[in-house]
SESERO-606299 format. One record per residue (C-alpha): x, y, z. Coordinates in nm, 3 decimals. Example, Ala and Ser with C-alpha at 12.3 -4.5 7.8 and 13.67 -1.06 7.14 Angstrom:
// residues 2
       px       py       pz
    1.230   -0.450    0.780
    1.367   -0.106    0.714
// end
This chain:
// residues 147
       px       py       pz
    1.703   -0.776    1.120
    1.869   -0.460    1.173
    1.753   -0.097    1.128
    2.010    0.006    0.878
    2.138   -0.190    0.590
    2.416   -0.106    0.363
    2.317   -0.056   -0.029
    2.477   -0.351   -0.217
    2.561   -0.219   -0.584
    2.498   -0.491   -0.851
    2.679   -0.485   -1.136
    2.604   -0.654   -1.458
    2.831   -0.614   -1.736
    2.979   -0.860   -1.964
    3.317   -0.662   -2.065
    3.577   -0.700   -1.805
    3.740   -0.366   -1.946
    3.394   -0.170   -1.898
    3.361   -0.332   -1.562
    3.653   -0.232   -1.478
    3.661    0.165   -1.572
    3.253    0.181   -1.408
    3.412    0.056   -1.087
    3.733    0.309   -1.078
    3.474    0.528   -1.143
    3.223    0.455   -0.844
    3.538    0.480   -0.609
    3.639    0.810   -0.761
    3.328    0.970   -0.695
    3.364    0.849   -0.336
    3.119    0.547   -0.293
    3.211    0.297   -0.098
    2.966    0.019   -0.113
    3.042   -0.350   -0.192
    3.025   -0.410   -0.552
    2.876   -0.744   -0.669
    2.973   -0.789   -1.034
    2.791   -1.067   -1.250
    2.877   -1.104   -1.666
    2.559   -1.273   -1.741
    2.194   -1.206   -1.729
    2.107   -1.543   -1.541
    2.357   -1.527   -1.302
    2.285   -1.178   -1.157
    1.921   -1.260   -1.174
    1.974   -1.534   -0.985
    2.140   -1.357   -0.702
    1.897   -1.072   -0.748
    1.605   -1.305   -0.657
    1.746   -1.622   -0.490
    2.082   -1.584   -0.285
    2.034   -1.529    0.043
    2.232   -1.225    0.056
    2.062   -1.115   -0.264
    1.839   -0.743   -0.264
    1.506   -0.967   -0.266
    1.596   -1.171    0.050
    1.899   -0.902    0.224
    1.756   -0.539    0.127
    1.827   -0.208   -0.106
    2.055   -0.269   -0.356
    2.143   -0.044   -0.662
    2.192   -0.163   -1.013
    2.489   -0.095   -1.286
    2.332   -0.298   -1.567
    2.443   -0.348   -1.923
    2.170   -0.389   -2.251
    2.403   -0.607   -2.436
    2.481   -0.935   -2.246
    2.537   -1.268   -2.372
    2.271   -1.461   -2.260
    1.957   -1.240   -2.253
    1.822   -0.816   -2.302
    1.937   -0.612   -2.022
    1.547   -0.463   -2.088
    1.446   -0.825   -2.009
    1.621   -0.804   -1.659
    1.524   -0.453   -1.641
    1.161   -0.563   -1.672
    1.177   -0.845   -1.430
    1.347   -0.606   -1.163
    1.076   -0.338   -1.211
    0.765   -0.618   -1.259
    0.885   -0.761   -0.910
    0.738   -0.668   -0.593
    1.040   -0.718   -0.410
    1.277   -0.561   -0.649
    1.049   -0.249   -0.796
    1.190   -0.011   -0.588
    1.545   -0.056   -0.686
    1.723    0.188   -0.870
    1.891    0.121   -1.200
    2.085    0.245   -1.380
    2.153    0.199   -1.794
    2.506    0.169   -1.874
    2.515    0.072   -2.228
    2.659    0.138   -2.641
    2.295    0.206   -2.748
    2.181    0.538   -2.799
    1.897    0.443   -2.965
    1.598    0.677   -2.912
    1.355    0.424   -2.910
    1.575    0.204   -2.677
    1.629    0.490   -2.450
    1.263    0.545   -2.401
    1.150    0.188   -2.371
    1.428    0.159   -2.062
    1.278    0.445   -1.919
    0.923    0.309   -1.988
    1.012    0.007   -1.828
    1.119    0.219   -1.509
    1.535    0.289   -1.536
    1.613    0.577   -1.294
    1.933    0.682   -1.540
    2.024    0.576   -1.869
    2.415    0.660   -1.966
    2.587    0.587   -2.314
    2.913    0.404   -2.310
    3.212    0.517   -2.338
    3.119    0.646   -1.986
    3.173    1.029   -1.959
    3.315    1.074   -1.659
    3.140    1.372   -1.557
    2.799    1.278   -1.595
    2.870    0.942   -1.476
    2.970    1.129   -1.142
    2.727    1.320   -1.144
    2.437    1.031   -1.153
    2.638    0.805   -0.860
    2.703    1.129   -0.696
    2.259    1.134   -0.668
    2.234    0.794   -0.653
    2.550    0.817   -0.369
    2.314    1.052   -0.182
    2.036    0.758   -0.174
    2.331    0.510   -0.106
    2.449    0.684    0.182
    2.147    0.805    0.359
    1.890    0.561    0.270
    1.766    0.384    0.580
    1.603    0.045    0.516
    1.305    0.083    0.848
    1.145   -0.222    0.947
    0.838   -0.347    0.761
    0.525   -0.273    0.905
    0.193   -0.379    0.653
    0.359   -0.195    0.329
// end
């Protein structure tokens, strides 16, 4: 195991178009991380948990996640990321056509670090990778020692 791992970004997002436009926008605000895109709920939770290259097994990840898939709630995935002790610690972010209040706060009940409404605005979709790009860059993954 090494000292320093790169942040994988995890994308789950059903619409190729959407996919698309978030990722042009990732590499326009200068992050360079791979991008592992998924278009269903049990797919990307089965790479989140089980693949060997996966965040639970492989280290920090951050992830793009969509409310509205086709097989399950984004809150449901959002709520078995959070509920894991593996996972808990990842950052999420909400990328989604809901502005619901109600939805809004249960995401960030349920422990989202940023919750953005589709159609992305570009600038405060920046602005949240540009934070998140500070974590993605400097983060440093140490050795685990009794947590």
């Amino acid at each position: 195991m090494t000292d320093q791992r790169s942040v994988s970004i995890v994308m789950i997002e059903d619409d190729e178009g959407h996919a698309r436009l978030i990722e042009k926008n990732i590499r326009r605000a200068g992050i360079l991380n791979g991008i592992n895109h998924f278009t269903d709920g049990t797919t990307a939770l089965d790479y989140l948990f089980n693949h060997e290259h996966g965040p639970a097994h492989n280290g920090p990840a951050l992830v793009l996640l969509d409310l509205n898939l086709p097989d399950m709630s984004g809150t449901d995935i959002l709520a078995k990321i959070k509920g894991s002790p593996e996972l808990k610690r990842t950052p999420v972010v909400v990328l989604t056509t809901t502005d619901d209040k109600v939805e809004i706060q249960r995401c960030y009940d349920l422990g989202c670090n940023v919750y953005i409404t589709k159609p992305v605005n570009y600038e405060s979709f920046a602005q949240a990778i540009r934070q998140l790009g500070l974590f993605l860059s400097v983060i440093q993954v140490p050795e685990i020692e009794g947590d």
